[in-house]
OpenMM code with the backbone's topology and positions (N, CA, C; nanometers):
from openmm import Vec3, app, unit

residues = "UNK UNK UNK UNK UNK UNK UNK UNK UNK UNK UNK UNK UNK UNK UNK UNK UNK UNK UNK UNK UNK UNK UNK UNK UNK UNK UNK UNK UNK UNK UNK UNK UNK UNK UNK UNK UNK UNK UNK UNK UNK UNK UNK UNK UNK UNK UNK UNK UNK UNK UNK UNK UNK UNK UNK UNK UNK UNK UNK UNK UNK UNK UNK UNK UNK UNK UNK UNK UNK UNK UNK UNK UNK UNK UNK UNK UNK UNK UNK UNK UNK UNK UNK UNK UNK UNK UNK UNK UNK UNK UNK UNK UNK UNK UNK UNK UNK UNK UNK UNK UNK UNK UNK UNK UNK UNK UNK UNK UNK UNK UNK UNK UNK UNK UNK UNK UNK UNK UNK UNK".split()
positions = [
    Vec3(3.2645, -5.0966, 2.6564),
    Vec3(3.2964, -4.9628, 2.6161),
    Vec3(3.2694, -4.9433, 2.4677),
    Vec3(3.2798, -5.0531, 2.4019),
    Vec3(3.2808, -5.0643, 2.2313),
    Vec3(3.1082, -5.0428, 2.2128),
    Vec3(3.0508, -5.1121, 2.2535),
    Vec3(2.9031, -5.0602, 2.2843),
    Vec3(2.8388, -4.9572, 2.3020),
    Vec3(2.9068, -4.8466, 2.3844),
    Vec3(2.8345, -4.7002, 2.4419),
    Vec3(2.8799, -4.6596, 2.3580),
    Vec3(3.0325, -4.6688, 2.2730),
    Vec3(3.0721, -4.5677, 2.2176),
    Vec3(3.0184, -4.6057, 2.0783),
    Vec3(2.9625, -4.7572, 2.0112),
    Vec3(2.9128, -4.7247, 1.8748),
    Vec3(2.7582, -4.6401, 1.9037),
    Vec3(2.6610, -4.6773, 2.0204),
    Vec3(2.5252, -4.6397, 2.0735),
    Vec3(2.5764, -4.4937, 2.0753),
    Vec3(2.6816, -4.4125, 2.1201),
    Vec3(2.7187, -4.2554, 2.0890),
    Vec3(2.6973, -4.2071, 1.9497),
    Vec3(2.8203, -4.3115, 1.8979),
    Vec3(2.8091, -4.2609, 1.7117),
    Vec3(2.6539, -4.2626, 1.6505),
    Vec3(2.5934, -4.3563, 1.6792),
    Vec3(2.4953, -4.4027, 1.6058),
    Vec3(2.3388, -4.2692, 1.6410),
    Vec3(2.3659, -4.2480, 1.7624),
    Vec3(2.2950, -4.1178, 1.8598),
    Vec3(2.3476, -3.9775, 1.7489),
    Vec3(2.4566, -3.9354, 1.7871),
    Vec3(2.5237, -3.8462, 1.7263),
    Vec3(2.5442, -3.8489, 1.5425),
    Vec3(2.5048, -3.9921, 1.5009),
    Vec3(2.4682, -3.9254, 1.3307),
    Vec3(2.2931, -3.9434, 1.3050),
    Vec3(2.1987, -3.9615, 1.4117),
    Vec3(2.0920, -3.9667, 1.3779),
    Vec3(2.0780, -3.8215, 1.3781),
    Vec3(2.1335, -3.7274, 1.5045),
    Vec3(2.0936, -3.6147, 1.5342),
    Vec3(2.1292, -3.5687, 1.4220),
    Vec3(2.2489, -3.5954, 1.3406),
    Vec3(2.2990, -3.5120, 1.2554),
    Vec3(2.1993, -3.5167, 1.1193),
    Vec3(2.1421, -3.5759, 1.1222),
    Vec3(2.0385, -3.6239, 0.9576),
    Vec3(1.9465, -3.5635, 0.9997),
    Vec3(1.8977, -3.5669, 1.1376),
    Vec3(1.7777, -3.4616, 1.1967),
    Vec3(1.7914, -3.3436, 1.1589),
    Vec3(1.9159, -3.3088, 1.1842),
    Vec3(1.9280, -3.1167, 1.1971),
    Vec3(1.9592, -3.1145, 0.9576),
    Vec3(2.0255, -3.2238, 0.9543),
    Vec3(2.0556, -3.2283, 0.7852),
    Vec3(1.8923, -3.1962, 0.6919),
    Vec3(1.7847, -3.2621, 0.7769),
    Vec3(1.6531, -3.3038, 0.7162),
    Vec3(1.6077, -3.1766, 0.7403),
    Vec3(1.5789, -3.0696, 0.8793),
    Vec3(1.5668, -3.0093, 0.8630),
    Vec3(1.5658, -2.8954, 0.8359),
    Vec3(1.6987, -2.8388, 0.8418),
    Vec3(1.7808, -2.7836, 0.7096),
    Vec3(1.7619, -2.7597, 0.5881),
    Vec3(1.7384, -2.8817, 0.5383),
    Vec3(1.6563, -2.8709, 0.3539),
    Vec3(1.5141, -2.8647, 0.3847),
    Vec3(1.4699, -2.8730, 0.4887),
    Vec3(1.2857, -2.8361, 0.4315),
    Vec3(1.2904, -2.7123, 0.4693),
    Vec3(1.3887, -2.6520, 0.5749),
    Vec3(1.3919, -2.4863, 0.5846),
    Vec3(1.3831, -2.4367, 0.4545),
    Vec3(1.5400, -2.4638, 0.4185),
    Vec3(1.5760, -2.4156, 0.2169),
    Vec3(1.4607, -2.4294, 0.1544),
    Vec3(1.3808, -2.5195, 0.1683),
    Vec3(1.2395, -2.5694, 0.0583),
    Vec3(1.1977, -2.4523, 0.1071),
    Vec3(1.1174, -2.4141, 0.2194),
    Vec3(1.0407, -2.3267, 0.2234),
    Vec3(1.0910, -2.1596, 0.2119),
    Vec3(1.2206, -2.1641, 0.2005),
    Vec3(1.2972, -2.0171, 0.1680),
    Vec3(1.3137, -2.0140, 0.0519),
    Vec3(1.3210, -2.0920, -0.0423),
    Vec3(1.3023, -2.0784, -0.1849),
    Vec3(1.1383, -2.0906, -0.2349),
    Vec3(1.0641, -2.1410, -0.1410),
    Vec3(0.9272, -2.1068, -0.1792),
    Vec3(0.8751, -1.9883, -0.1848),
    Vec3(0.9253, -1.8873, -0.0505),
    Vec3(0.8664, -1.7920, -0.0218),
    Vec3(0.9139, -1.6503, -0.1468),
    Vec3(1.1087, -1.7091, -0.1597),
    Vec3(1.1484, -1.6173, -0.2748),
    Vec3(1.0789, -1.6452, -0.4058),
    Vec3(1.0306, -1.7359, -0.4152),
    Vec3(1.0137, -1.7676, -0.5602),
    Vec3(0.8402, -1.6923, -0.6060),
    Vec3(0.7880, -1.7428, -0.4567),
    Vec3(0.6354, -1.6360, -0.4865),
    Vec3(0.6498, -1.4800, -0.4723),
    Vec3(0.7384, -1.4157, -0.3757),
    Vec3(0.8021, -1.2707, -0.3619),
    Vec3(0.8028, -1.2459, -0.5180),
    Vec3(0.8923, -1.3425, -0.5904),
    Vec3(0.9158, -1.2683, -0.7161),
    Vec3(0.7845, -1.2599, -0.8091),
    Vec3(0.7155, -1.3514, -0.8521),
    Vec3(0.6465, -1.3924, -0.9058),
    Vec3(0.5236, -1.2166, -0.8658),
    Vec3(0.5322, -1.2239, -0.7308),
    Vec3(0.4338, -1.0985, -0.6929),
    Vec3(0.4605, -0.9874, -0.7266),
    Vec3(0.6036, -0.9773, -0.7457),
    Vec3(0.6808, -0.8092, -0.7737),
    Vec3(0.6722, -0.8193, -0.9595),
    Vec3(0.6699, -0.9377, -0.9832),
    Vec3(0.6205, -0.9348, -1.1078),
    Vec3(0.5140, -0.8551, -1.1775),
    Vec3(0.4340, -0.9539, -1.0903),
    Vec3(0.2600, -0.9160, -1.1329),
    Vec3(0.2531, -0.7690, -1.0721),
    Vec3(0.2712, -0.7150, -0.9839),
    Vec3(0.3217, -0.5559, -0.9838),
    Vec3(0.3902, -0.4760, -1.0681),
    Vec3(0.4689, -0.5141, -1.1097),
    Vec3(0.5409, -0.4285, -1.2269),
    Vec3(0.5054, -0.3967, -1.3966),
    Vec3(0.3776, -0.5292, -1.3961),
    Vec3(0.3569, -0.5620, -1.5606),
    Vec3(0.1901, -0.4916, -1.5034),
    Vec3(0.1487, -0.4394, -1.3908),
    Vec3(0.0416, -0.3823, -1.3604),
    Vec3(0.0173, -0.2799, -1.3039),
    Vec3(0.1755, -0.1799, -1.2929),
    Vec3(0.1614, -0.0542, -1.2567),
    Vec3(0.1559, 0.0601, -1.3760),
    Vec3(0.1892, 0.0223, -1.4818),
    Vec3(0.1793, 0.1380, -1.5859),
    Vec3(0.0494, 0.1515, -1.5829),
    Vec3(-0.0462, 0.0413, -1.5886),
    Vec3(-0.1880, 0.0460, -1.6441),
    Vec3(-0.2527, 0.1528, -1.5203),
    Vec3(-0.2269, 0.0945, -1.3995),
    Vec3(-0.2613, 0.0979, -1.2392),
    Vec3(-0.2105, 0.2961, -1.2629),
    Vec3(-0.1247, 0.3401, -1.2733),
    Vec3(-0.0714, 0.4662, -1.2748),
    Vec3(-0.1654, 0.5622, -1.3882),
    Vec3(-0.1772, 0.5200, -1.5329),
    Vec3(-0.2776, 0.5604, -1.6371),
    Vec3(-0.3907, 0.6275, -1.5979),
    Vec3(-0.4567, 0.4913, -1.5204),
    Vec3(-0.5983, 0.5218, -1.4906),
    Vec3(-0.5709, 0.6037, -1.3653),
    Vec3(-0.4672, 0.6446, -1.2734),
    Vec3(-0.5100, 0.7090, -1.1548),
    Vec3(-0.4976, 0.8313, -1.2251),
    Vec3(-0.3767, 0.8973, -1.3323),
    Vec3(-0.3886, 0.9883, -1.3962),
    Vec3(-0.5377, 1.0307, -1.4642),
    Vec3(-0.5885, 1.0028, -1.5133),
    Vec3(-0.6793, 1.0238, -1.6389),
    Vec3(-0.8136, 1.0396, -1.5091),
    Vec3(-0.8104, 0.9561, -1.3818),
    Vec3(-0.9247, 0.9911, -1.2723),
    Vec3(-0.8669, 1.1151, -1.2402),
    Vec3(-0.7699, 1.1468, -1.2019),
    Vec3(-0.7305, 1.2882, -1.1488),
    Vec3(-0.7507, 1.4145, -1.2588),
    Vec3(-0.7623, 1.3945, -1.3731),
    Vec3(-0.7547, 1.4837, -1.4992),
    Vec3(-0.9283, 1.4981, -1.4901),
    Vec3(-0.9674, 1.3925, -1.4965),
    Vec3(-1.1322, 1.3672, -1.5169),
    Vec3(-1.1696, 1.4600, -1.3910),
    Vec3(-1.1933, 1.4624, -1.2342),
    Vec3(-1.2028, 1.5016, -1.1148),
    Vec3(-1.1430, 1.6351, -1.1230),
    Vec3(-1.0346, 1.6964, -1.1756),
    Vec3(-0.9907, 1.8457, -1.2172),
    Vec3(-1.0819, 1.9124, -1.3424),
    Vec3(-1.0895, 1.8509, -1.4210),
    Vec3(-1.1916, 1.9078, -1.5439),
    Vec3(-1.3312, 1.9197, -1.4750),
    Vec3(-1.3654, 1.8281, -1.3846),
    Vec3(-1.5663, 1.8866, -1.3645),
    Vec3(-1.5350, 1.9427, -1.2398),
    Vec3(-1.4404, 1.9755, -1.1596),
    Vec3(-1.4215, 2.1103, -1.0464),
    Vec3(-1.4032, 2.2097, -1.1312),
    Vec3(-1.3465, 2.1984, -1.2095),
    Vec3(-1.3453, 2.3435, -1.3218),
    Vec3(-1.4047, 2.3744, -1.4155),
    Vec3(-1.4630, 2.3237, -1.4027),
    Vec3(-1.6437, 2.3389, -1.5238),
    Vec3(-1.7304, 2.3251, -1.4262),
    Vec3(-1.7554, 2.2842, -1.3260),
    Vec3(-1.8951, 2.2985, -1.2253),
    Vec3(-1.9377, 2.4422, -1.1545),
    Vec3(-2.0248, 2.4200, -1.1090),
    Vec3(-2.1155, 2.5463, -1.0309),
    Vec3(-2.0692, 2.5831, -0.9471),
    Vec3(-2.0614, 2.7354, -0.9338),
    Vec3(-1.9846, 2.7942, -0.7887),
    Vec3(-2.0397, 2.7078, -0.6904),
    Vec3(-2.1955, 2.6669, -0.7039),
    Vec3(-2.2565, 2.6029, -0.5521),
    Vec3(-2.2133, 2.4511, -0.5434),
    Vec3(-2.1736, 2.4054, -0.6795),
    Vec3(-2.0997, 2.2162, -0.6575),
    Vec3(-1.9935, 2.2303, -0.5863),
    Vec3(-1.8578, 2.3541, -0.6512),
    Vec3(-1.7510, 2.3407, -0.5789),
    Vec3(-1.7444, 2.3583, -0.3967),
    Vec3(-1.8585, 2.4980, -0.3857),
    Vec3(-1.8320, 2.5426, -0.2630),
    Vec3(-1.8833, 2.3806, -0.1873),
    Vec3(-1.9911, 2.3188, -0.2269),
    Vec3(-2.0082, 2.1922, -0.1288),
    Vec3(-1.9035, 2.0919, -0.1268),
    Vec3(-1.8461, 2.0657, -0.2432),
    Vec3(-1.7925, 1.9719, -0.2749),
    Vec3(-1.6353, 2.0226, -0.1529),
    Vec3(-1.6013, 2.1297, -0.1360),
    Vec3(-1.5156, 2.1759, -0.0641),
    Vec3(-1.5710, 2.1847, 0.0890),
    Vec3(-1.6325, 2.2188, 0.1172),
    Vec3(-1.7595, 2.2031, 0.2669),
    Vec3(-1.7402, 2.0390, 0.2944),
    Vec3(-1.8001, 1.9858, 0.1894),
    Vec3(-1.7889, 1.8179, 0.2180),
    Vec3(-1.6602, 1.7358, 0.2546),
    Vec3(-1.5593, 1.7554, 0.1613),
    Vec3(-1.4029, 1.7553, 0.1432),
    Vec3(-1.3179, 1.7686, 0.3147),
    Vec3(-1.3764, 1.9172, 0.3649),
    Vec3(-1.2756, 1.9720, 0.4435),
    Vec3(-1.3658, 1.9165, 0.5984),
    Vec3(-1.5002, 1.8718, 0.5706),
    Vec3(-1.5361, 1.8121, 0.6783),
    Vec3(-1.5018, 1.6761, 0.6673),
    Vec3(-1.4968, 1.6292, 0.5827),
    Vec3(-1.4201, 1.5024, 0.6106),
    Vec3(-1.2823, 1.4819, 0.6582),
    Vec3(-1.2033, 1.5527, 0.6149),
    Vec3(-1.1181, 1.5835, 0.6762),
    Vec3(-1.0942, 1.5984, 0.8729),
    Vec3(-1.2181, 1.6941, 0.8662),
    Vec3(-1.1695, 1.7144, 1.0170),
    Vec3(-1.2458, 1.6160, 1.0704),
    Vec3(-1.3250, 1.5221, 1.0695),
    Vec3(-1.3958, 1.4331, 1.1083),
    Vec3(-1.2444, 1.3456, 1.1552),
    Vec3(-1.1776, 1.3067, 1.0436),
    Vec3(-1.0864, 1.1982, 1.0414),
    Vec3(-0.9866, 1.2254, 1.1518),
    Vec3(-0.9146, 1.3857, 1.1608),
    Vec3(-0.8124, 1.4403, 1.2317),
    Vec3(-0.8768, 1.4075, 1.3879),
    Vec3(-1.0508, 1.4534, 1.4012),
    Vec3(-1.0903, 1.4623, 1.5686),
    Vec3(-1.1033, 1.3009, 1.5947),
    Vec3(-1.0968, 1.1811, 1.4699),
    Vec3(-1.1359, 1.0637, 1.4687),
    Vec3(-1.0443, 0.9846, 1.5458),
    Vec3(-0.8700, 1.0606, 1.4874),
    Vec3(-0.7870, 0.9961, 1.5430),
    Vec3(-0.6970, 0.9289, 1.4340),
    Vec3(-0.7566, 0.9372, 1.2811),
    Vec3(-0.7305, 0.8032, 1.1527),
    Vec3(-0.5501, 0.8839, 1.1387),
    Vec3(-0.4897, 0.8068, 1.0948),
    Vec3(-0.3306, 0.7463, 1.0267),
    Vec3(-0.3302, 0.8683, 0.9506),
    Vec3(-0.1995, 0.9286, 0.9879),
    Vec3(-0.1643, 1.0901, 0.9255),
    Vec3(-0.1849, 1.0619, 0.7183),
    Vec3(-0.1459, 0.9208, 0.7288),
    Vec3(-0.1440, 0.8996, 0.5994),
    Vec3(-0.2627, 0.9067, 0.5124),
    Vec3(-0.3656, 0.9235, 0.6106),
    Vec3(-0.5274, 0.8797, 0.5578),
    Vec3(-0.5550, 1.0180, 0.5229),
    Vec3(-0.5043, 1.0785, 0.6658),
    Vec3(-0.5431, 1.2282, 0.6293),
    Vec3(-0.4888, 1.3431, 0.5351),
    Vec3(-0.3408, 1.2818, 0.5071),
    Vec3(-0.2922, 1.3544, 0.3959),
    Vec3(-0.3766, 1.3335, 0.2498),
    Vec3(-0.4404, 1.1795, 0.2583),
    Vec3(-0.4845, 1.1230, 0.1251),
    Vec3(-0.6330, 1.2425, 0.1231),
    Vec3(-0.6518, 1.2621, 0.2183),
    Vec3(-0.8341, 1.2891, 0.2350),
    Vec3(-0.8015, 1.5056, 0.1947),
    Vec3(-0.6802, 1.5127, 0.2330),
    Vec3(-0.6455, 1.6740, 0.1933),
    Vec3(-0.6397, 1.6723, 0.0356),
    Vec3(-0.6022, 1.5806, -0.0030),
    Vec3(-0.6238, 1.5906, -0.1771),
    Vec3(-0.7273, 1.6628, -0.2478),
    Vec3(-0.8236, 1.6213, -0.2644),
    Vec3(-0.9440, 1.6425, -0.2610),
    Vec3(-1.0059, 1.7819, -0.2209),
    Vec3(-0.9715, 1.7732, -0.0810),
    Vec3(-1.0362, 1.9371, -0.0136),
    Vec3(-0.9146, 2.0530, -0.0876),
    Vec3(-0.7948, 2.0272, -0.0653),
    Vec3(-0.6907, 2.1390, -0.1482),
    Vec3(-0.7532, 2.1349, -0.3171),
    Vec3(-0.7778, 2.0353, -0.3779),
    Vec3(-0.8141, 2.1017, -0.5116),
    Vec3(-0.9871, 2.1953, -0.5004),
    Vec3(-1.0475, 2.1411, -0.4570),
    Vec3(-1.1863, 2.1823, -0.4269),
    Vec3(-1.1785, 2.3624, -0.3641),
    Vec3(-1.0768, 2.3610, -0.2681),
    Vec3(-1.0414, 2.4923, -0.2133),
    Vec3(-0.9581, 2.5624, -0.3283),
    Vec3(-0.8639, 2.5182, -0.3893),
    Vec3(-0.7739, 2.6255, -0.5080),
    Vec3(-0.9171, 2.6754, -0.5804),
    Vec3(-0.9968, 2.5676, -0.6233),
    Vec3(-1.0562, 2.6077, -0.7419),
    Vec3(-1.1895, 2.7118, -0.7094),
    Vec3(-1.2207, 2.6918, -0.5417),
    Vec3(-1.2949, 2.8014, -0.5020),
    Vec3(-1.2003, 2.9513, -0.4565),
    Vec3(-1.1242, 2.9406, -0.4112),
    Vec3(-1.0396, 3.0826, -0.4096),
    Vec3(-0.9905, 3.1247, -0.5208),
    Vec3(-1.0000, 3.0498, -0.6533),
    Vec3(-0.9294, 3.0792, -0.7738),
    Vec3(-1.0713, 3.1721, -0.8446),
    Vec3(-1.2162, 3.1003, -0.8142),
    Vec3(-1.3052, 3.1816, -0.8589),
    Vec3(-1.3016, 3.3366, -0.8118),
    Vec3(-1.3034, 3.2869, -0.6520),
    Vec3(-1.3586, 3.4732, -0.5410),
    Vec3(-1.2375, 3.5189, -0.6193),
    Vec3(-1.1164, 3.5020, -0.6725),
    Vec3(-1.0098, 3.6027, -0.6918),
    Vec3(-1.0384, 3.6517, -0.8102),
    Vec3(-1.1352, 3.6091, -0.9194),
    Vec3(-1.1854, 3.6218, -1.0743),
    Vec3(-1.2693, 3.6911, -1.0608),
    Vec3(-1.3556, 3.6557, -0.9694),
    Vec3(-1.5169, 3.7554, -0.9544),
    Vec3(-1.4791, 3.9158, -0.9186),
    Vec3(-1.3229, 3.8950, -0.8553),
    Vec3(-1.3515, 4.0854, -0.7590),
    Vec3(-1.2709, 4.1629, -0.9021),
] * unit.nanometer
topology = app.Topology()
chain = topology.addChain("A")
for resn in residues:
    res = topology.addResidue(resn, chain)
    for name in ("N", "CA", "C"):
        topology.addAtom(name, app.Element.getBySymbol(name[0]), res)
């Protein structure tokens, strides 16, 4: 009986160093994954002012030559814009794509209805 029951103990603390061992390589790899998470939200944060700048100054740039260009650039550039658009909607693409792709055709369209309303 002294036999089965040390062959029990000896069973029952191997398992236990098993589940102990892997346990800490879990932790290893949950502090790996936090430690690169951060490291990434990092490099995001010290690269969104710049990242935000330049989307400004493209959007300022893209508003200044719709509003200095040719009645015939805008009207295409709005023709082009709003068919892309519906290309994407009959395509099927991610509401999100298509909100991104209305950008574009809504400024192209203000700045052509902003003319016809100047000309009459």
């Amino acid at each position: 009986m002294t036999s089965s029951t040390t062959h029990t103990q000896t069973a029952t603390q191997r398992a236990a160093d098993a589940g102990e061992r892997i346990a800490g390589e879990g932790r290893n790899a949950v502090d790996g994954f936090i430690s690169a998470g951060r490291a990434a939200v990092d490099d995001v944060t010290t690269r969104l002012p710049d990242a935000a700048s330049a989307a400004r100054n493209a959007v300022l740039e893209a508003e200044h030559r719709i509003s200095t260009g040719s009645d015939p650039m805008v009207a295409f550039g709005a023709a082009l814009s709003f068919g892309f658009v519906a290309g994407l909607v009959v395509g099927g693409a991610n509401r999100v794509l298509i909100a991104l792709a209305l950008v574009p055709a809504a400024s192209f369209g203000s700045a052509l209805v902003g003319r016809l309303d100047r000309s009459r």
